[in-house]
PAMIVEX-132802 format. One record per atom (N, C-alpha, C, O): x, y, z; atom name; residue in one letter. Coordinates in steps of 0.2 Angstrom, whole numbers. Layout:
<dokes>
     xx     yy     zz  at  aa
      X      Y      Z  CA   A
...
</dokes>
This chain:
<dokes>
     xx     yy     zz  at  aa
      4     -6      0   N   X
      0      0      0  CA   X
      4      6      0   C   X
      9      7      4   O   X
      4     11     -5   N   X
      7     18     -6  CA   X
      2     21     -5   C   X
     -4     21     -5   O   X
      8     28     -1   N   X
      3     34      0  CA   X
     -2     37     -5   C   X
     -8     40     -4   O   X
      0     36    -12   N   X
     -3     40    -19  CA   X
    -10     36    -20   C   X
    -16     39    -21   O   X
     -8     30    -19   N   X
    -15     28    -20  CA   X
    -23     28    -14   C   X
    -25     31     -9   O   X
    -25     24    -17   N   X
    -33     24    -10  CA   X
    -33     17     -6   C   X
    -31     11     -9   O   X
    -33     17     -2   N   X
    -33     10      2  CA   X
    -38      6      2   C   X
    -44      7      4   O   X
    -36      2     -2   N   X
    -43     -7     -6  CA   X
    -46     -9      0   C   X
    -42    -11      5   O   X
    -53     -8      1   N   X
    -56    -12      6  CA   X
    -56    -19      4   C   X
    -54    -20     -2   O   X
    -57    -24     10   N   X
    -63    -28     10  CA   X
    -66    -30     15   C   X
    -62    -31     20   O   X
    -74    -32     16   N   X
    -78    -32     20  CA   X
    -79    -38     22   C   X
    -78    -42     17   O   X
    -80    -41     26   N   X
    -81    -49     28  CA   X
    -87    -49     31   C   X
    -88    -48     37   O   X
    -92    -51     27   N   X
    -98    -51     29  CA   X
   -103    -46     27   C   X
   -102    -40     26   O   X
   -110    -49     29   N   X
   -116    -44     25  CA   X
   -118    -42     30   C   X
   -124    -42     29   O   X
   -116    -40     36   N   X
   -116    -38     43  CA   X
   -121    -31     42   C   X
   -118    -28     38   O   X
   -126    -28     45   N   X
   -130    -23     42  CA   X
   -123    -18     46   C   X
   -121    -14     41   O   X
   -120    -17     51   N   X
   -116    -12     53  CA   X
   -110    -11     45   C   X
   -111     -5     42   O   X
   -108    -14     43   N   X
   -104    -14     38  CA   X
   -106    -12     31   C   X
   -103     -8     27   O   X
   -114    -16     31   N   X
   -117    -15     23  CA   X
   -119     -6     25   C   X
   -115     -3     21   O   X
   -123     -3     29   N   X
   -128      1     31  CA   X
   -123      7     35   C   X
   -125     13     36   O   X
   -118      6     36   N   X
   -114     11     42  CA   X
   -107     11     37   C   X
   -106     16     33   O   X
   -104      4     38   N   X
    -95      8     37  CA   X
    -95      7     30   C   X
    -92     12     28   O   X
    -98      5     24   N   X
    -96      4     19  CA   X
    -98      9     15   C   X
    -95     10     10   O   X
   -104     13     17   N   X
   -107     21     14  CA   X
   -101     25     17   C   X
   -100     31     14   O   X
    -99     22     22   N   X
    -93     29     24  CA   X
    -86     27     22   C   X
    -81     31     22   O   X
    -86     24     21   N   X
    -77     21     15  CA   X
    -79     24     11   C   X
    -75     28      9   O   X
    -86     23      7   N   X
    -86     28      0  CA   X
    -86     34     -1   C   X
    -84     37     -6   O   X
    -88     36      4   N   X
    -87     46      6  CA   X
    -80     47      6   C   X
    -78     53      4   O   X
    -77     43      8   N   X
    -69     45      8  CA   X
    -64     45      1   C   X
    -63     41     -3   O   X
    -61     52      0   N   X
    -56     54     -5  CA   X
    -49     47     -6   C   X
    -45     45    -11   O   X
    -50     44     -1   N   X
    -42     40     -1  CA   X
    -43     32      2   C   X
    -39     29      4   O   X
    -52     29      0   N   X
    -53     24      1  CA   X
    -58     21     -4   C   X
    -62     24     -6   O   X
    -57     14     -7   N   X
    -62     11    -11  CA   X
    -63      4     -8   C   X
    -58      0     -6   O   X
    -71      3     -8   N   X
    -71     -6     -6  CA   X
    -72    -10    -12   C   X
    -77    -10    -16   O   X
    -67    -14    -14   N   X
    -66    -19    -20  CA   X
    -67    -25    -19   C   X
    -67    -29    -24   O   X
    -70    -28    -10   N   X
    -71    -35    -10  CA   X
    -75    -35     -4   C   X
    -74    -32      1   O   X
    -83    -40     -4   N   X
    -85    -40      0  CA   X
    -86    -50      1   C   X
    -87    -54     -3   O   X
    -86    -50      6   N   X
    -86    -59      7  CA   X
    -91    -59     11   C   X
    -92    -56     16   O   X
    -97    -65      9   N   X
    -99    -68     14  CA   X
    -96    -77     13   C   X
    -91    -79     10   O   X
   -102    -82     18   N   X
   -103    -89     18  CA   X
   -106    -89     14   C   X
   -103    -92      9   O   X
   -112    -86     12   N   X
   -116    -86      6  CA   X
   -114    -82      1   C   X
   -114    -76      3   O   X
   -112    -84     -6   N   X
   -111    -81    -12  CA   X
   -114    -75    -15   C   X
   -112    -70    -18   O   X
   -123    -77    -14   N   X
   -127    -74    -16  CA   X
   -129    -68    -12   C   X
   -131    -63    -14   O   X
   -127    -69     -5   N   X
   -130    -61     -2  CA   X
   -124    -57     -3   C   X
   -125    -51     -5   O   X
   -118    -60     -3   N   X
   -113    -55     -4  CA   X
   -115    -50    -13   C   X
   -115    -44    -14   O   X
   -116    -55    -17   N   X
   -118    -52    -23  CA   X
   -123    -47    -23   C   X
   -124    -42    -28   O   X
   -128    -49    -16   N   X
   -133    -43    -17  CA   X
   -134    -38    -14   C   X
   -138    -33    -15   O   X
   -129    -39     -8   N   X
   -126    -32     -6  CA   X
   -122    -27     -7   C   X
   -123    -21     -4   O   X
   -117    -30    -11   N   X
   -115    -26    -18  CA   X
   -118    -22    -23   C   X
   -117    -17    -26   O   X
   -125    -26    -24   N   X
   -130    -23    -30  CA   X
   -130    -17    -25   C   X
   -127    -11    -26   O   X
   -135    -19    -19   N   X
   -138    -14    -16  CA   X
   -135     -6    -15   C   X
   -137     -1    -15   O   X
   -129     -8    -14   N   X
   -124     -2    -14  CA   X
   -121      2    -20   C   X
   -118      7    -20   O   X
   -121     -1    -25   N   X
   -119      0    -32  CA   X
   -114     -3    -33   C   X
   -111     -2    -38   O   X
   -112     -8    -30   N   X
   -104     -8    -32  CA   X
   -105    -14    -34   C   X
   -101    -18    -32   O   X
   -108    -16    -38   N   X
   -108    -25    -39  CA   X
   -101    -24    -46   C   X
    -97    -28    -47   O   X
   -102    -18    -51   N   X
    -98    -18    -55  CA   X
    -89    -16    -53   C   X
    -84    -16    -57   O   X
    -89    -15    -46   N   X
    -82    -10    -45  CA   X
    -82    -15    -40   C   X
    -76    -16    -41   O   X
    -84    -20    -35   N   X
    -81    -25    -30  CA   X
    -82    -29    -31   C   X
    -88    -30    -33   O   X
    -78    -36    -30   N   X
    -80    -44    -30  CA   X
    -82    -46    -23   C   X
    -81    -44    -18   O   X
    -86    -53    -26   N   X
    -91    -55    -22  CA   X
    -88    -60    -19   C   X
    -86    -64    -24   O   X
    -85    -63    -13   N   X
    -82    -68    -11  CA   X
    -88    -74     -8   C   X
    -94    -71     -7   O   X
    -88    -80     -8   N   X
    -92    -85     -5  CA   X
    -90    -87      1   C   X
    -95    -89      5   O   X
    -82    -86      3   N   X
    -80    -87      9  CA   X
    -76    -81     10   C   X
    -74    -76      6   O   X
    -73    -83     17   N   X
    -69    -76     20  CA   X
    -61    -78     18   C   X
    -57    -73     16   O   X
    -59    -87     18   N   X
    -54    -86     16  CA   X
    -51    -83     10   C   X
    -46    -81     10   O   X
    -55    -83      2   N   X
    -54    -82     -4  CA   X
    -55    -74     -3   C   X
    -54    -72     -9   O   X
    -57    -69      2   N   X
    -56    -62      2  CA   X
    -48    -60      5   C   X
    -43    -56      3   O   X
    -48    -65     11   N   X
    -38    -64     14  CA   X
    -36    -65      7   C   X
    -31    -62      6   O   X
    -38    -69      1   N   X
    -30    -72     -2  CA   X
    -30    -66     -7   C   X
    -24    -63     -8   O   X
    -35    -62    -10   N   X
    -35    -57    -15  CA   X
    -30    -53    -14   C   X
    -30    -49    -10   O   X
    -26    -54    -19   N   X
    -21    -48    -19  CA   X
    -22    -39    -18   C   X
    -20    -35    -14   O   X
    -28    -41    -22   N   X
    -31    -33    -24  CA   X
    -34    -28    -16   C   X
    -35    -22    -16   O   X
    -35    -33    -11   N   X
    -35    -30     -5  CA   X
    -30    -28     -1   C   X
    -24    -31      0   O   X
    -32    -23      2   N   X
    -24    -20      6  CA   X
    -27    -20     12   C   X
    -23    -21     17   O   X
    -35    -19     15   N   X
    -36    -20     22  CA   X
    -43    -23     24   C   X
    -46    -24     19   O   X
    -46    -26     29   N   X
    -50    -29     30  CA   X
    -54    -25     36   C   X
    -51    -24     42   O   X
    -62    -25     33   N   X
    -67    -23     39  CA   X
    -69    -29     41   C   X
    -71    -33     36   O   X
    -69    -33     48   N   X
    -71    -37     54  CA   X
    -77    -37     58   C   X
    -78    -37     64   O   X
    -81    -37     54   N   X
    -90    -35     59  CA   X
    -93    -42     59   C   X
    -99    -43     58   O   X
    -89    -48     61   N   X
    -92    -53     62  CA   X
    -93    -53     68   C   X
    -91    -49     72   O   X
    -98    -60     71   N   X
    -98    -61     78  CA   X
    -91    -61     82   C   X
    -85    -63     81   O   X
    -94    -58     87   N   X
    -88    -56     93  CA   X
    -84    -63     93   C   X
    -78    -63     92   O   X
    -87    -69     94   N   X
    -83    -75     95  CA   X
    -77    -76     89   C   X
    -72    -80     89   O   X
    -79    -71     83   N   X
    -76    -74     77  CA   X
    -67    -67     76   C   X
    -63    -68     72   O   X
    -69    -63     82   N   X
    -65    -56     80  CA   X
    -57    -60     80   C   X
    -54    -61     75   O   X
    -56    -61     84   N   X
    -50    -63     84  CA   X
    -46    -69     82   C   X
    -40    -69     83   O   X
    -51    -74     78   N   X
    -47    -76     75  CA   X
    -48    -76     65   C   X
    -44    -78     61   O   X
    -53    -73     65   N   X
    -53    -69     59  CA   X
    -47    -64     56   C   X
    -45    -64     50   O   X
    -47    -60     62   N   X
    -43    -54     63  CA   X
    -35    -58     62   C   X
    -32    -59     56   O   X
    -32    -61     66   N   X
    -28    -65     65  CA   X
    -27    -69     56   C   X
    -21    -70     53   O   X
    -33    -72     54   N   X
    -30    -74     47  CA   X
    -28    -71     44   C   X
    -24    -73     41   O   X
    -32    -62     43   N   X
    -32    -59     37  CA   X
    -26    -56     39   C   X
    -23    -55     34   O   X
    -24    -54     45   N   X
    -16    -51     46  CA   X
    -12    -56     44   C   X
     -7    -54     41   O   X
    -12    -63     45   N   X
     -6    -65     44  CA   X
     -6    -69     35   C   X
     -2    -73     34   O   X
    -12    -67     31   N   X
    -12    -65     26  CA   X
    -10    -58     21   C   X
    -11    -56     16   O   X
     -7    -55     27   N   X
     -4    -47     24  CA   X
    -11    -41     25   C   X
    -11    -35     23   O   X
    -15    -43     26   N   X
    -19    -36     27  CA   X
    -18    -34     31   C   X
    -13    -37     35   O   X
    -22    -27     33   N   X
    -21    -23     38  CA   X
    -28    -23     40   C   X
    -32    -22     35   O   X
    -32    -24     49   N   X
    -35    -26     50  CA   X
    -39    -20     52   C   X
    -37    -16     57   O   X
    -47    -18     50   N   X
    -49    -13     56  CA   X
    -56    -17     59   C   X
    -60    -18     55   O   X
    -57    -19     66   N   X
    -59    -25     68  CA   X
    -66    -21     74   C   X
    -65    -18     79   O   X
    -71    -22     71   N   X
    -76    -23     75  CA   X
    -77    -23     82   C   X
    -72    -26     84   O   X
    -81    -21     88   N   X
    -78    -21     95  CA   X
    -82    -27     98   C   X
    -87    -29     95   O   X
    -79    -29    102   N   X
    -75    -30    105  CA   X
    -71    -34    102   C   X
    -73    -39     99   O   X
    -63    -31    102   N   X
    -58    -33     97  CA   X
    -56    -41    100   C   X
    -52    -44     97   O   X
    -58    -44    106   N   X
    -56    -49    109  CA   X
    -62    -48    116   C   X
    -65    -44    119   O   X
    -62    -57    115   N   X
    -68    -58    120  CA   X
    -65    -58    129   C   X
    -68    -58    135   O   X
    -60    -57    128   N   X
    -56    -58    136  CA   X
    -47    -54    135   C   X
    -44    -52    130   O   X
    -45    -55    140   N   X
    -37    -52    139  CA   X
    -31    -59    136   C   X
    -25    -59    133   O   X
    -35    -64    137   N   X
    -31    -71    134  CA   X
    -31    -71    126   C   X
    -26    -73    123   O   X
    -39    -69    124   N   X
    -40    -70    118  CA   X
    -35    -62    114   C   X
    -33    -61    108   O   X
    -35    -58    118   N   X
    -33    -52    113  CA   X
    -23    -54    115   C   X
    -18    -53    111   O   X
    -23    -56    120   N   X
    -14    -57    118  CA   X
    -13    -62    115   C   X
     -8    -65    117   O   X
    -16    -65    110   N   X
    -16    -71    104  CA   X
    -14    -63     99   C   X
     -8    -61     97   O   X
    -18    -59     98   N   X
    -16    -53     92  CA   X
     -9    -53     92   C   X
     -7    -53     86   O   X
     -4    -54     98   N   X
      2    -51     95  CA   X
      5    -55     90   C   X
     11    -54     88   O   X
      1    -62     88   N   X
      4    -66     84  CA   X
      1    -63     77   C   X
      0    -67     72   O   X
      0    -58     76   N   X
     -1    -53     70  CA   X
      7    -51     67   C   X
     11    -50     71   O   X
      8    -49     61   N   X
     14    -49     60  CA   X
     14    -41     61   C   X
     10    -37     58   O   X
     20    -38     65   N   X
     21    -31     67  CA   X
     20    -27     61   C   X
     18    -21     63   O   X
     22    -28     53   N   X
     19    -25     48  CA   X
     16    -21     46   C   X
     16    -16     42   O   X
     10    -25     49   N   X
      2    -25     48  CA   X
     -1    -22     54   C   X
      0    -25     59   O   X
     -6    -17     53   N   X
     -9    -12     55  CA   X
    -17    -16     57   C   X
    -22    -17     53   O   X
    -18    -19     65   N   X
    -22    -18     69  CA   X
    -27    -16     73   C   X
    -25    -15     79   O   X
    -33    -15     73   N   X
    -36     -9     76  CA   X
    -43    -10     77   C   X
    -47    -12     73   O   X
    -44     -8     84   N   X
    -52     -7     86  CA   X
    -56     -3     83   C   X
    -54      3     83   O   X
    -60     -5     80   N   X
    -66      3     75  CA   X
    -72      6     84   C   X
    -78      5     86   O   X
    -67      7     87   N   X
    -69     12     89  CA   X
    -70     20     89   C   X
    -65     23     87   O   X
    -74     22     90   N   X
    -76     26     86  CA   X
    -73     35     89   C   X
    -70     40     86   O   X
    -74     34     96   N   X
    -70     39     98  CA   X
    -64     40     99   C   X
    -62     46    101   O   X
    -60     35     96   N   X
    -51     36     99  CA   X
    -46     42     96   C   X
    -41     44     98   O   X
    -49     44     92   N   X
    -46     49     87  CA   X
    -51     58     88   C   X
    -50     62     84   O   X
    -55     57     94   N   X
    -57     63     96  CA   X
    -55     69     99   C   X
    -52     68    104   O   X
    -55     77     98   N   X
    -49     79    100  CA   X
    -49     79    106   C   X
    -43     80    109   O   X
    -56     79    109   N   X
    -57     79    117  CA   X
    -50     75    121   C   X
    -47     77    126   O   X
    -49     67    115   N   X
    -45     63    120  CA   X
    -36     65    119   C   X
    -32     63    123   O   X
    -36     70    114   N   X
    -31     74    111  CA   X
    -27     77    119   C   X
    -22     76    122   O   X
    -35     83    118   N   X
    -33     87    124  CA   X
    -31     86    131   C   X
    -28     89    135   O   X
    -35     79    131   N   X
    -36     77    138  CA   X
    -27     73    140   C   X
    -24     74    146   O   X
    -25     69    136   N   X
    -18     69    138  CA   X
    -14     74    136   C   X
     -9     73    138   O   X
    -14     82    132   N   X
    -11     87    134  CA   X
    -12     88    140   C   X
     -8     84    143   O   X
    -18     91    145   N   X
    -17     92    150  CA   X
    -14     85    157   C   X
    -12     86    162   O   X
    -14     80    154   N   X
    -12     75    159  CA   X
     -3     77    158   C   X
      1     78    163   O   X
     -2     78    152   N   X
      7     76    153  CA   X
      7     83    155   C   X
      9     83    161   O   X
      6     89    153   N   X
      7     96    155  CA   X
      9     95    164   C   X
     14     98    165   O   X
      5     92    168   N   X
      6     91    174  CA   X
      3     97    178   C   X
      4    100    183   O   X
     -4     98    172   N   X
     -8    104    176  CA   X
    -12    102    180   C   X
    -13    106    185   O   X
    -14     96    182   N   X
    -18     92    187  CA   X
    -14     90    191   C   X
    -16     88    197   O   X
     -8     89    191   N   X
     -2     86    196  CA   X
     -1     79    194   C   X
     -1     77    188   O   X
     -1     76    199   N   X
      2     68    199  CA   X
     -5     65    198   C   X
    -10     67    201   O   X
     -4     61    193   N   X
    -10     58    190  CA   X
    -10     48    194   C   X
     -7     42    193   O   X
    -14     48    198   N   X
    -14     41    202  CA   X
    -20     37    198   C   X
    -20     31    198   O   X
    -24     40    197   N   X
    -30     35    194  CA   X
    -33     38    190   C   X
    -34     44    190   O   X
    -38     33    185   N   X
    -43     38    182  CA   X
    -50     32    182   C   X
    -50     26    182   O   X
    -55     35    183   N   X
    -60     31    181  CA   X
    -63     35    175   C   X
    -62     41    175   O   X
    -68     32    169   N   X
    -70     32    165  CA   X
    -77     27    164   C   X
    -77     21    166   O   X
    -82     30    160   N   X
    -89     27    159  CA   X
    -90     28    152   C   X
    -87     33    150   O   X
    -91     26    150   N   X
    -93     25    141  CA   X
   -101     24    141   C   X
   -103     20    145   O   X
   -105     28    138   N   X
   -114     25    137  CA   X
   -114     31    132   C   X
   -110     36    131   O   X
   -118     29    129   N   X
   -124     36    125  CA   X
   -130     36    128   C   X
   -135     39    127   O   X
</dokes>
C-alpha cells in the first residue's frame, strides 16, 4: 500500500453495521475504495454489492478465506460475531492485510494477547469510534502538562 493511492477495502460479511454504516462511509472518503465484499453465502454477498452500487467496481467472495487471499485488498473490515473477532482478525493479518476490527476486538485479555501473533507489519485496530477525538487529544495534553499534578487514577464510563 502507497501513500498516492486509496486503500482497497474488504468487507467480511453482509453484517448490516458494515453494509448500512462503514461501507457508505469508505465511500465518502477521498483516499478509500471497497473492491471485495465476502460472505458464507455467495449470493447475499452479490446482493449487497447490488444494493450499494458496487456490484460492478467489487468482487463477491463465497467465503472469507478467498477475500484474505486477493491480492487486490490491502485492508479488511471485521463485523463478524464477537466470538469470530480474533481469530478472523488473526488470518487476514497473517495473510498481509491490515485489519480494522469490529468491537470488542477480543472476548477476554487471553484471547486479545493471541493478536500479538499478528505480524508487526500490519496495522491492527479497534473501530472504535471515539479514539481519534480531539477531546482525548486534549485530555492527555493536560495530563502530561502536569496541570492536574500527579496523575494516580482515572475512572471512565462509556454510554450514549
Amino acid at each position: 500500500m502507497t501513500e498516492s493511492r486509496k486503500v482497497r477495502w474488504g468487507i467480511l460479511s453482509t453484517a448490516n453495521i458494515g453494509v448500512q454504516k462503514v461501507i457508505p462511509a469508505i465511500l465518502k472518503s477521498p483516499h478509500s475504495e471497497v473492491v471485495a465484499l465476502a460472505s458464507r453465502d455467495l449470493a447475499r454477498a452479490h446482493t449487497a454489492l447490488g444494493h450499494l452500487g458496487l456490484r460492478s467496481h467489487a468482487r463477491a467472495y463465497g467465503s472469507y478465506e478467498e477475500l484474505f487471499a486477493d491480492p487486490n485488498v490491502d485492508a479488511i473490515y471485521n463485523p463478524l460475531p464477537n466470538h469470530l473477532h480474533v481469530p478472523m482478525t488473526l488470518a487476514a493479518a497473517k495473510a498481509g492485510k491490515h485489519v480494522l476490527c469490529e468491537k470488542p476486538i477480543a472476548l477476554n485479555a487471553a484471547e486479545a494477547e493471541l493478536l500479538r501473533q499478528c505480524p508487526p507489519d500490519r496495522i491492527v485496530m479497534e473501530a472504535f469510534m471515539v479514539r481519534f477525538h480531539p477531546q482525548w487529544h486534549r485530555a492527555r495534553e493536560i495530563i502530561r502538562s502536569g496541570e492536574l499534578g500527579e496523575l494516580r487514577a482515572i475512572r471512565a464510563a462509556f454510554c450514549y
